[in-house]
C-alpha positions in Angstrom: -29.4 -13.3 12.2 -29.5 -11.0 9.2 -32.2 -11.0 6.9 -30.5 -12.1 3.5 -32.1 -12.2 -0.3 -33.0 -15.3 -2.1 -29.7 -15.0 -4.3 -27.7 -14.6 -1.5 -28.8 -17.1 -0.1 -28.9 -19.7 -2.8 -25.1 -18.6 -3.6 -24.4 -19.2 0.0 -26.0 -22.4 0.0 -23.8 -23.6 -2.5 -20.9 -22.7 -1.4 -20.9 -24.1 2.3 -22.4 -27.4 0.7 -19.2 -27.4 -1.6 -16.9 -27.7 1.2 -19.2 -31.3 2.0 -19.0 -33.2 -0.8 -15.3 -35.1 -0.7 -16.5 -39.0 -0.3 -15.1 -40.8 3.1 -12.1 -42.9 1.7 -12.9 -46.6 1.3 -9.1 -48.3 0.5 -7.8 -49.6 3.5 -4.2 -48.6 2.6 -2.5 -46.0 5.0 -3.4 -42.5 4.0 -0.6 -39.7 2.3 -0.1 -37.3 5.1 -1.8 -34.1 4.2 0.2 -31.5 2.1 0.4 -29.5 4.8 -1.6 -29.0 8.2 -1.8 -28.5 11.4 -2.2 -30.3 15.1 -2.3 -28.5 18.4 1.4 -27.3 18.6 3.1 -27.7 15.4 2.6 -26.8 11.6 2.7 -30.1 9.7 4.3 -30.1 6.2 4.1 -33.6 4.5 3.6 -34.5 7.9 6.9 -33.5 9.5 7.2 -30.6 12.0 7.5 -27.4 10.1 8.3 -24.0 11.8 7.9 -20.7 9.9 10.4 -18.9 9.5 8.8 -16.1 7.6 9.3 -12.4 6.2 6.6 -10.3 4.4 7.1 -9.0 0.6 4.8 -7.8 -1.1 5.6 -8.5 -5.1 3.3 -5.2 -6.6 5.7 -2.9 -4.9 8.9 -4.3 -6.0 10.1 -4.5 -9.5 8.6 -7.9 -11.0 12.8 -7.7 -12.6 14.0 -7.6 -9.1 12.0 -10.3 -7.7 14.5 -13.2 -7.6 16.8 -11.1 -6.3 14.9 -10.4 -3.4 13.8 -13.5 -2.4 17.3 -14.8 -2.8 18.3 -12.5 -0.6 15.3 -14.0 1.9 16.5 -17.2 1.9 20.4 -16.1 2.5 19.0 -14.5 5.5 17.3 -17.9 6.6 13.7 -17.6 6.1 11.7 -20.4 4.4 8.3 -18.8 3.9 7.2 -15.2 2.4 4.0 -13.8 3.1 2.6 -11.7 0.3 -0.4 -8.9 0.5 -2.3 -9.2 -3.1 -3.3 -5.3 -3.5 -7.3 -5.6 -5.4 -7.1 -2.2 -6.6 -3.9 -3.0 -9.0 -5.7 -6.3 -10.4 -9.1 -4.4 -11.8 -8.3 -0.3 -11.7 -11.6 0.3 -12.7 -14.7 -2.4 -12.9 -14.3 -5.4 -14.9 -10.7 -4.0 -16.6 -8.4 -7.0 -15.2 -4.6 -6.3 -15.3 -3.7 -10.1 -14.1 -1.8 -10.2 -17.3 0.4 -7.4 -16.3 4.0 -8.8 -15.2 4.1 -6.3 -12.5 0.5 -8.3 -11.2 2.1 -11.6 -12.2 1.6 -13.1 -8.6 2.0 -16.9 -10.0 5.4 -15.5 -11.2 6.6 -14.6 -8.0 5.0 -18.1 -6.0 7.0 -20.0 -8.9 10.5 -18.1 -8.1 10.1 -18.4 -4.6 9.8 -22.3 -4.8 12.9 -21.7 -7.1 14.7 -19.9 -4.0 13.4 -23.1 -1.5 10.6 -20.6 -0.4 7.4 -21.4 0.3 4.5 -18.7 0.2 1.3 -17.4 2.3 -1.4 -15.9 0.2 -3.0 -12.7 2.3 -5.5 -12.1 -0.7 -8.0 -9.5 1.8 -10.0 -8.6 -0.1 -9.1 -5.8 2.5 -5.2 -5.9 3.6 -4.3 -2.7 5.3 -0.9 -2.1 4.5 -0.4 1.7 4.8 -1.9 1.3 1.0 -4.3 3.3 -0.7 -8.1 2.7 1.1 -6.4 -0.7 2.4 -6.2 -2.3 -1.4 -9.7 -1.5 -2.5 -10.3 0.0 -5.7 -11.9 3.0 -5.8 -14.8 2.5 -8.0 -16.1 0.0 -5.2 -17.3 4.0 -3.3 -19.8 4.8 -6.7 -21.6 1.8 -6.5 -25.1 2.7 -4.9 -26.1 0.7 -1.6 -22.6 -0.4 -1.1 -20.3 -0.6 2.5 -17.2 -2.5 2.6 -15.7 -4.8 5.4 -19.1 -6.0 6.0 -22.0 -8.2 5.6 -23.2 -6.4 2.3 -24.6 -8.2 -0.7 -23.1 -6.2 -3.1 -19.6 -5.7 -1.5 -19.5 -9.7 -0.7 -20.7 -10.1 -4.3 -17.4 -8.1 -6.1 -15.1 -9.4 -3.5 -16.0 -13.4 -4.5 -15.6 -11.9 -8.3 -12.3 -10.6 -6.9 -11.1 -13.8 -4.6 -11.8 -16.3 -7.7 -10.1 -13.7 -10.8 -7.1 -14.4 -8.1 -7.6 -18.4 -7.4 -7.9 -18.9 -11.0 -3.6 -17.8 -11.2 -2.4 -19.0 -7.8 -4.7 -22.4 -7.1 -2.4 -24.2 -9.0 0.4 -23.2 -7.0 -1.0 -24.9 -3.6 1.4 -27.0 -2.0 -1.6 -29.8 -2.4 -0.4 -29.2 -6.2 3.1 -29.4 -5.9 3.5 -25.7 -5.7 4.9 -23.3 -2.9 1.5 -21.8 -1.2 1.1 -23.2 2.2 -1.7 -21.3 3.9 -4.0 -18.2 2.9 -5.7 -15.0 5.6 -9.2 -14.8 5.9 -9.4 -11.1 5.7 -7.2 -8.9 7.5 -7.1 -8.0 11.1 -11.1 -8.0 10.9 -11.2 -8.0 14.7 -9.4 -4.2 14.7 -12.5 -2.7 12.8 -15.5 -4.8 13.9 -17.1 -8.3 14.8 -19.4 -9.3 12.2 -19.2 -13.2 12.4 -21.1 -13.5 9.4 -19.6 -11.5 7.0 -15.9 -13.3 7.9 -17.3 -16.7 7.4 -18.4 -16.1 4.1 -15.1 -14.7 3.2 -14.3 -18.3 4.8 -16.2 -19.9 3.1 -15.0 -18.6 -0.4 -12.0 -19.1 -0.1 -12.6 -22.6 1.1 -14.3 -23.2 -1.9 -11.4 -22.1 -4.2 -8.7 -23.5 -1.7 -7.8 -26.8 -0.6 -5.2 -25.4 2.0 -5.0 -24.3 5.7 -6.6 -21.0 6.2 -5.9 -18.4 9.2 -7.0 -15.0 10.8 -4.3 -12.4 11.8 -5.3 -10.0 14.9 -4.1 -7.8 17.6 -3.7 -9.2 21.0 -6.9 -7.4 22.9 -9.7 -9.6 23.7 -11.9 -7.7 21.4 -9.5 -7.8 18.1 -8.8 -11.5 18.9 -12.5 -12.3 19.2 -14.0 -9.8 16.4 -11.4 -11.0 14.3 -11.7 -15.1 14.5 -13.5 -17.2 12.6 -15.0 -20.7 13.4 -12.8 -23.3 11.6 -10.0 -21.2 11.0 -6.8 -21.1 12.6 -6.9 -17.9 15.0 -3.0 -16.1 15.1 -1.9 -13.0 16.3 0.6 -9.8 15.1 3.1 -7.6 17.5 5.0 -8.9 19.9 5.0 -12.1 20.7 5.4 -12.0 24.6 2.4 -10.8 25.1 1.0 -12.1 21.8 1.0 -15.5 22.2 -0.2 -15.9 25.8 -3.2 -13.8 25.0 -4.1 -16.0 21.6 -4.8 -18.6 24.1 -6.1 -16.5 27.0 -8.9 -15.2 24.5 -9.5 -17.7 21.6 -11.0 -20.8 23.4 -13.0 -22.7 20.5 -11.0 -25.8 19.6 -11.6 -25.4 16.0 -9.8 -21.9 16.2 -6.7 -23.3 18.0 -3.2 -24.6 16.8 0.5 -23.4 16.8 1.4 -20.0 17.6 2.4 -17.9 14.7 3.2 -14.1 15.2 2.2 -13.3 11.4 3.6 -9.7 11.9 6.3 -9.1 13.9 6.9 -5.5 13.3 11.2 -5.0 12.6 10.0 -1.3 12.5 7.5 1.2 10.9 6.5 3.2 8.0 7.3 6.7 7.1 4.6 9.9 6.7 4.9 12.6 5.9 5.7 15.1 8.2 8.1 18.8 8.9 9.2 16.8 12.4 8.5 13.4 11.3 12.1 11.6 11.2 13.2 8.5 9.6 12.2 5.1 10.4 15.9 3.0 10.8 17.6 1.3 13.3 20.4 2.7 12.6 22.2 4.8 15.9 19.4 3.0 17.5 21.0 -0.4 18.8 18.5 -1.0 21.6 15.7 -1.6 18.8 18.1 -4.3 17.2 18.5 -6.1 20.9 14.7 -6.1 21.0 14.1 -7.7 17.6 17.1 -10.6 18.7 15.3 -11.3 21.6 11.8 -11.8 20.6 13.5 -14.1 17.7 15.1 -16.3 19.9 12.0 -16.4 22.2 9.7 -17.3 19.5 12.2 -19.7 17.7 13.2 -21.1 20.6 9.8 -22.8 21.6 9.6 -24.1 18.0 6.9 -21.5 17.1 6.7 -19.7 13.9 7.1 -16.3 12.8 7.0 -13.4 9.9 9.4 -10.5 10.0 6.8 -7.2 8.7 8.2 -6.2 6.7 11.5 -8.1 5.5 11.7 -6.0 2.4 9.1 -3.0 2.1 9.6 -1.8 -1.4 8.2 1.3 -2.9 4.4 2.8 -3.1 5.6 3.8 -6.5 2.8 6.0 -8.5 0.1 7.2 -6.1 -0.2 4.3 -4.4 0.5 5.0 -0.6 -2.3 5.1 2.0 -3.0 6.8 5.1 -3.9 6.6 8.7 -7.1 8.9 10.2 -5.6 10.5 13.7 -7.8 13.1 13.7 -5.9 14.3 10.8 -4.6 12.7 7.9 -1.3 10.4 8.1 0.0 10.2 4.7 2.6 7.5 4.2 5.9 8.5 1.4 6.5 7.5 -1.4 9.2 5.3 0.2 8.0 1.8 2.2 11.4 1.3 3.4 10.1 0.3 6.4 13.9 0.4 8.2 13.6 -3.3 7.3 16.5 -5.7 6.8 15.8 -5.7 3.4 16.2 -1.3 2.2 13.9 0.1 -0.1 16.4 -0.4 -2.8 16.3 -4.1 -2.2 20.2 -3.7 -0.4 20.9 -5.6 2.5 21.9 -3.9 6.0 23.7 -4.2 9.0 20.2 -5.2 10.6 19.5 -8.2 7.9 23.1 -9.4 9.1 22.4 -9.1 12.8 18.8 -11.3 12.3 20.5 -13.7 9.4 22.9 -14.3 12.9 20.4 -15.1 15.3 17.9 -17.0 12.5 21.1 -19.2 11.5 21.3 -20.7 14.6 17.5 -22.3 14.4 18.3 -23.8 10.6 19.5 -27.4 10.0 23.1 -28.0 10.1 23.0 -23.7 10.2 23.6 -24.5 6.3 21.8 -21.2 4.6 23.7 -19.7 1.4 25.2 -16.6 1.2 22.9 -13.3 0.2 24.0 -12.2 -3.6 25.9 -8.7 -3.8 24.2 -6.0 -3.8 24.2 -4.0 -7.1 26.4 -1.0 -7.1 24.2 2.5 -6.8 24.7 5.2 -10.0 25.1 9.0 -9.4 24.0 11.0 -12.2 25.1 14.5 -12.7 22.8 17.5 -11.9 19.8 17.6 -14.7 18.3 20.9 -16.2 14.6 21.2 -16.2 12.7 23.3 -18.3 9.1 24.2 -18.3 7.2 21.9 -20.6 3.7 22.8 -20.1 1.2 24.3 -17.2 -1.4 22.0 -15.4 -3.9 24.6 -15.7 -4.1 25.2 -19.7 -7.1 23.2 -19.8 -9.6 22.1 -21.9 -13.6 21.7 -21.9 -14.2 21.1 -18.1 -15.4 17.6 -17.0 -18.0 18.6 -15.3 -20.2 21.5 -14.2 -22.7 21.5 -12.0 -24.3 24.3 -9.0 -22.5 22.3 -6.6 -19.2 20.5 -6.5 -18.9 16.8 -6.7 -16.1 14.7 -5.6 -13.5 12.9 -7.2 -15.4 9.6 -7.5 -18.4 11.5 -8.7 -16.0 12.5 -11.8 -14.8 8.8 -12.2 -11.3 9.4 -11.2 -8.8 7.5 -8.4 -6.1 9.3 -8.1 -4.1 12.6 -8.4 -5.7 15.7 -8.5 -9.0 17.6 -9.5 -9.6 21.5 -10.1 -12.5 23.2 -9.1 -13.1 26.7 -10.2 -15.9 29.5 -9.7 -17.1 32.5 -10.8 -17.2 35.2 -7.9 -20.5 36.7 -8.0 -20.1 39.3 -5.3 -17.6 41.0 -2.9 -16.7 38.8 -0.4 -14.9 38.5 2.3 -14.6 35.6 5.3 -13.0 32.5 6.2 -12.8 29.4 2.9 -13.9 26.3 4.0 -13.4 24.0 0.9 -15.7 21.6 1.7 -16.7 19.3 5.2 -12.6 19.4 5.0 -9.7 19.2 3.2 -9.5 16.1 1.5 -6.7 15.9 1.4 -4.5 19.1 0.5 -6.3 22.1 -1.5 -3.7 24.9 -3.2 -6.3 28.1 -3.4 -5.4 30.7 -6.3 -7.1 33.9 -7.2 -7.0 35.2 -10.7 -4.0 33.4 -11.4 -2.4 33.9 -7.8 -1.5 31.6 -5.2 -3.0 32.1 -2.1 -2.6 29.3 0.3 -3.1 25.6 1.5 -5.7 23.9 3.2 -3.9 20.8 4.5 -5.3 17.8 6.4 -2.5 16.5 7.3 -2.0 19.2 10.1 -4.8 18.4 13.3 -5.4 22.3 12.6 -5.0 22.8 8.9 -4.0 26.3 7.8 -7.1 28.9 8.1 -7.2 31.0 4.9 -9.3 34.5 4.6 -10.2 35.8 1.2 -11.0 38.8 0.3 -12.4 38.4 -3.5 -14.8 40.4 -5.4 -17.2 39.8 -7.9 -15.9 38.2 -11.4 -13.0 37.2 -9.7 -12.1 33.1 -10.4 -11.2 31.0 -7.5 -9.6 28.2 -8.0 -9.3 25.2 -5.8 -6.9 22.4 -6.3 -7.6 19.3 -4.6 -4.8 16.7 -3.8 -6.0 13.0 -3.3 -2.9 12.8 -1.0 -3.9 9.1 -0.2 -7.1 7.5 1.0 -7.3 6.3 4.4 -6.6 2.5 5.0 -6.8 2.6 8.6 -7.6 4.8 11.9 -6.1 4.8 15.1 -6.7 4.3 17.7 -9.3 1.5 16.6 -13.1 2.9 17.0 -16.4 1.2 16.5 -17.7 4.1 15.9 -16.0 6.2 13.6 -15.0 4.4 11.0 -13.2 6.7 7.8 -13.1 3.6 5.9 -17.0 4.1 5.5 -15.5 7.3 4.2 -13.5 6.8 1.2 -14.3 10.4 -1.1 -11.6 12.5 -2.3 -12.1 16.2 -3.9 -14.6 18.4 -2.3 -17.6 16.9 -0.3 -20.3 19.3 0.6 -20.7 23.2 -0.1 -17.9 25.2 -0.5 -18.2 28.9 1.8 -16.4 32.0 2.2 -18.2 33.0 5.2 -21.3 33.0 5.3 -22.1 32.5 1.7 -22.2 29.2 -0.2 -20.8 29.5 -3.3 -22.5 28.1 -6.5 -21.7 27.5 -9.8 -18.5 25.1 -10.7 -16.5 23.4 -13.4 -14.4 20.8 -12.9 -11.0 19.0 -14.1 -10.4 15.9 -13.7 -6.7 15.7 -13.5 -5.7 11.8 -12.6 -2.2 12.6 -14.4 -2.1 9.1 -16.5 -0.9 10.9 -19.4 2.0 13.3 -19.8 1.4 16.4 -21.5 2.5 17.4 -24.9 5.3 20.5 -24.9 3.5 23.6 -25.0 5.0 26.6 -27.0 3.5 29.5 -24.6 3.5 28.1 -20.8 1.3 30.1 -18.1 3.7 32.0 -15.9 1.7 32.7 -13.4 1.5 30.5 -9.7 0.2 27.5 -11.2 1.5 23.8 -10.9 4.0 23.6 -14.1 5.7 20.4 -15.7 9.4 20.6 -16.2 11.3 17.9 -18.9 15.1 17.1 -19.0 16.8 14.4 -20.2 20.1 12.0 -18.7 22.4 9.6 -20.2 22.9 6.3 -18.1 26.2 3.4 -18.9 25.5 0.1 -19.8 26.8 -2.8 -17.6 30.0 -3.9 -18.7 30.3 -7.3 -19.8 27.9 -10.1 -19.6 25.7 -7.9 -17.1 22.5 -6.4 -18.2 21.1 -4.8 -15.2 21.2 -1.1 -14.9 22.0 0.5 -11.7 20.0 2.2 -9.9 19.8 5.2 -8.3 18.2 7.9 -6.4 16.7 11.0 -7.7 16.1 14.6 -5.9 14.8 17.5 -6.6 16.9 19.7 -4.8 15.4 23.4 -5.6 11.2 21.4 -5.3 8.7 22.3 -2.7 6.3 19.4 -3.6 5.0 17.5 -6.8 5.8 13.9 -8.7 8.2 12.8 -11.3 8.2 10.4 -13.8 11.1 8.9 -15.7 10.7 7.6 -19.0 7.1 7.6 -19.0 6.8 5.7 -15.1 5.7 7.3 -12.3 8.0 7.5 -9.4 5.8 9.0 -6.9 5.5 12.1 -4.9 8.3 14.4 -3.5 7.4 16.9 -0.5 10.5 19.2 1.0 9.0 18.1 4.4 10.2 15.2 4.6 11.8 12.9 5.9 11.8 11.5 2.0 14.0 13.6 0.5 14.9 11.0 -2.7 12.9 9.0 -4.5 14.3 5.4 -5.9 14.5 5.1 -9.1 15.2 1.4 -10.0 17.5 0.5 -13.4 14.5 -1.4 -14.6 13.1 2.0 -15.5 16.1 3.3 -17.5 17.6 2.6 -20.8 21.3 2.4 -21.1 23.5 4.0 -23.8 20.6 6.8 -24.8 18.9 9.2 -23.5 16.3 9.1 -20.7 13.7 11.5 -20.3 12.5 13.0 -16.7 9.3 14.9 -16.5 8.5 16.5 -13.2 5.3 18.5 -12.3 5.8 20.8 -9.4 3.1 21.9 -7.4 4.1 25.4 -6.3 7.1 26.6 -8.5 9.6 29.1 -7.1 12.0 28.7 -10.4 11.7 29.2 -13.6 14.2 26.4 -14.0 14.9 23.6 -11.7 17.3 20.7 -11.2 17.0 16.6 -10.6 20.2 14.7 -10.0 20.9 11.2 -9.4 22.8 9.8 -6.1 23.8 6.9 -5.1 23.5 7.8 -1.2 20.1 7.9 0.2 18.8 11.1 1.5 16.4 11.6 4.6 15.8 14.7 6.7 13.2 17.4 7.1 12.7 21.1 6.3 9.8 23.4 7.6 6.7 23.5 5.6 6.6 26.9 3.4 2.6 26.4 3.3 2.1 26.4 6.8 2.9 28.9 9.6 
């Protein structure tokens, strides 16, 4: 038992005798059957036999425009639940600025649509949800408070996260299905069990959410004895995520307290993978691959078949638009693209496939009367015709430094998320050796020398590239650091490194060529929030520039207001991140296998002209090209930085 302070304790106190206090019914008259619940085989929904027929979507990475599209198209493919991740470090950016407000965050906007559609809705709220996102959904400024560890029994961390879970129950507890609303069940964390065991810091999260929740709550965990049983909680329904063959059997090999027991739910059943980045990385898609499709039918019909429930992850990925994708620790960093397509049945650009088609087959024959409507059209794509780009302004005509110190700080240090921070020094003597920018590259440094491009430093390679610099004193080095993603996850599981403890982007520790520690730094923050103004004189040197151009997009004809949307590539970039009309699209990389970026017609303004600002990393062109197409582009090309 863990020694805990007064406060703590009184707060605890509170809640767990909260969950105590509904009198025992005196009327004699026969009892409403619950909303919705549970008994040992079947879910119960206004006490009828309810199987789940489920598909996660998570509404922050789709267009808030699109989302009754989306979910029309989930019930045309027979599912009648969704199961949404809520993504913390969207709702409060920095600490104590709420954005619930914000359409985009509008959660209670999407529940009431889906109940619209004849959805119903599972809340996965985390505060921790994985989901190849940036540090797993936690907001950044959650590494600069002093004394702080997430994902654990931590009075601080437990204390922000309750601030967190209630900002959030305060929009979606009216939508429980206890209220007449859609939301049927919410997660207790998320696959706790995959990163440790700590009993007491999940039942608080239990307890919580109990307080702010009147409906059924469950865990979500792998299938090993010690994911099922780090990841449980006492009271809570225990369910599993892969494949449910060996799923199921082994939720009730290893969960054996009644109070964790009920019907089998496979809350993730993978219908394929992400994309990272990566020169030999190739695309996620079932496409050529028919064997994968034959693998998803059967584990449908074996779960269905027994009357046990199931969520396709993902039915509809969406887009880590912004900087918003995480990573994966492998020894080396896994960044995930811009793109969450997934290869889901559901594309990235919200179009239905041949593999929605085959599972809307197989799910139609486990539907009443196999009545389920027909999916909506899909939206026609655009092509736009090649756009000229001309420099705008450098990245490195800078102002009064943020910060300068002896040594370098990181990112967080400088009170920054995302996007990228300069470091530069004096040389003070000759020197000559090996750069080590930092413990390591976190996550991708571009070195310059007076004004010259040198190299990368790249952590997404087990062996990042080794760079020897010969410089001499009153030289300026340059470093700039590339917050590429942080980590939300590391495989294979390990209790004993864990890089979620391990948040910090920029430079950590000294920075050496050699032998020789080098002192002396200012730094830029550069989080890229703002565009730049146009600059008359641009640095021509190797330095990160900004291009502008602008496009002219049709209107709908007719009655129709939606725009089309389209794809945008930037044939002649190496790596950077475009915006259109002021909104970030995300990051570009000629490695691949993301060669286009979706650009949704929510962005664009019909019948004038639209503005496209891209910022390339390492220019090759004094003037480059974007174009729209309405055919999605994959593949890969080798990377120029690394030999």
């Amino acid at each position: 038992m863990h020694t805990h302070t007064l406060q703590l304790l009184s707060w605890l106190f509170a809640v767990a005798s909260s969950t105590n206090t509904t009198p025992a019914p005196t009327s004699t008259t026969t009892a409403a059957p619950a909303a919705f619940t549970y008994n040992s085989t079947s879910f119960l929904l206004h006490g009828e036999p309810y199987t789940i027929i489920g598909g996660q979507m998570d509404p922050q990475r789709v267009p808030y425009q699109y989302w009754r599209d989306r979910l029309s198209k989930a019930r045309a493919m027979g599912l009648n639940t969704i199961f949404t991740y809520v993504y913390w470090n969207l709702l409060e950016p920095q600490q104590g600025d709420w954005m619930l407000d914000d359409p985009q965050n509008d959660i209670a906007e999407f529940y009431k649509i889906s109940q619209e559609e004849g959805l119903h809705v599972v809340l996965r709220p985390g505060p921790y949800i994985c989901g190849e996102r940036e540090w797993g959904g936690f907001p950044y400024w959650l590494s600069t408070i002093t004394n702080l560890t997430v994902r654990t029994y931590n009075e601080g961390y437990l204390n922000y996260s309750k601030i967190y879970l209630e900002k959030l129950a305060s929009k979606l507890a009216p939508q429980q299905v206890t209220q007449g609303g859609p939301l049927l069940m919410v997660q207790v964390e998320n696959e706790y069990g995959s990163y440790g065991s700590n009993h007491d810091y999940t039942s608080t999260l239990r307890d919580i959410l109990r307080q702010i929740y009147d409906v059924p709550l469950y865990t979500n965990d792998g299938t090993e004895n010690f994911t099922l049983s780090g990841g449980s909680v006492p009271g809570v329904l225990a369910e599993i995520d892969g494949g449910p063959t060996y799923g199921f059997p082994a939720r009730d090999e290893y969960i054996t307290d009644p109070s964790q027991l009920g019907p089998l739910l496979d809350g993730e059943y993978y219908t394929l993978a992400p994309d990272n980045w990566g020169a030999n990385v190739p695309h996620q898609t079932t496409v050529g691959n028919p064997s994968y499709v034959d693998g998803f039918v059967s584990d449908i019909n074996f779960v269905l078949n027994a009357s046990n429930s199931i969520s396709l992850y993902m039915f509809h990925g969406g887009t880590n638009f912004g900087l918003s994708n995480g990573a994966i620790w492998q020894n080396y960093t896994k960044v995930y693209t811009t793109s969450y397509d997934y290869g889901a049945p559901l594309d990235e650009s919200g179009r239905t496939t041949d593999l929605y088609f085959a599972l809307r087959n197989v799910i139609q024959q486990y539907v009443a009367n196999g009545s389920i409507p027909e999916p909506p059209a899909n939206l026609p794509l655009a092509s736009i015709l090649k756009i000229k780009l001309s420099p705008m302004a450098s990245l490195f005509d800078l102002g009064e430094p943020t910060k300068s110190s002896t040594w370098p700080v990181t990112m967080e240090e400088l009170g920054q998320a995302y996007g990228l921070t300069l470091y530069e020094h004096k040389v003070e003597e000759d020197l000559e050796g090996l750069l080590l920018p930092g413990d390591r590259a976190r996550d991708r440094v571009l070195v310059y020398v007076n004004g010259k491009k040198i190299g990368a430093v790249d952590s997404t390679y087990i062996y990042p590239q080794n760079l020897t610099l010969t410089v001499s004193s009153g030289d300026k080095l340059q470093l700039l650091v590339e917050n590429l993603g942080r980590v939300d996850y590391y495989s294979p599981p390990s209790h004993t490194y864990n890089s979620l403890l391990d948040p910090y982007k920029g430079i950590l520790t000294n920075v050496t060529i050699g032998d020789t520690i080098l002192s002396g730094w200012d730094m830029y923050s550069l989080p890229l929030e703002k565009l730049p103004i146009p600059a008359e004189n641009i640095t021509k040197e190797d330095s990160p520039i900004y291009y502008s151009g602008y496009f002219h997009v049709q209107g709908r004809k007719g009655n129709d207001t939606r725009h089309l949307d389209t794809f945008i590539n930037i044939p002649n970039g190496v790596k950077g991140i475009v915006w259109v009309n002021g909104f970030m699209l995300g990051r570009y990389w000629i490695i691949g296998p993301q060669q286009s970026m979706y650009l949704p017609g929510t962005v664009l303004k019909p019948g004038v002209m639209n503005e496209i600002v891209v910022l390339e990393l390492e220019p090759t062109n004094s003037t480059m090209i974007a174009q729209g197409q309405a055919e999605r582009i994959w593949g890969n090309f080798p990377d120029p930085d690394y030999s």
